[in-house]
KEDRENVEX-764945 format. One record per residue (C-alpha): x, y, z. Coordinates in steps of 0.2 Angstrom, whole numbers, plus 2048, in hexadecimal, padded with zeros to 3 digits. Example, Ala and Ser with C-alpha at 12.3 -4.5 7.8 and 13.67 -1.06 7.14 Angstrom:
% residues 2
83E7EA827/8447FB824/
% end
This chain:
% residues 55
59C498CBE/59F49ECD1/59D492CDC/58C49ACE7/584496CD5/58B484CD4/586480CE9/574489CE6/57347DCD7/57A46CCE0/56E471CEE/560471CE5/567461CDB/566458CEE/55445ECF1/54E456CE1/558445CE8/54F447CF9/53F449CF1/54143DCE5/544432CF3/536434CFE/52A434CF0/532423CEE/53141ECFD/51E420CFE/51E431D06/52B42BD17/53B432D1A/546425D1C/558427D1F/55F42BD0E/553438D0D/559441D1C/56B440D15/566448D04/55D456D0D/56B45AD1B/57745BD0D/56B466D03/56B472D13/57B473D13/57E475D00/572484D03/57A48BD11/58948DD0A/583493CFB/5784A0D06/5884A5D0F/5924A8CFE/5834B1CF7/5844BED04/5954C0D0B/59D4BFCF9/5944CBCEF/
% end
């Protein structure tokens, strides 16, 4: 697999973590959360940028 494939699939891996988080949480972002979806962002970003500069 190339690597935009395996970020875009950790990123989305994160999203569910945060989510599942702040569902936990009874609906308040708490730190954790935060954490899961900055380094979903970033995940995605980076995925983003080799999507389009690689292809």
């Amino acid at each position: 697999m190339q690597a935009r494939f395996i970020l875009a699939l950790l990123a989305a891996a994160f999203l569910l973590a945060a989510a599942l988080r702040w569902r936990r949480n009874a609906k308040h972002a708490d730190p954790a959360t935060r954490t899961w979806l900055l380094i979903a962002l970033i995940f995605t970003a980076i995925a983003a940028w080799l999507q389009w500069h690689t292809s």
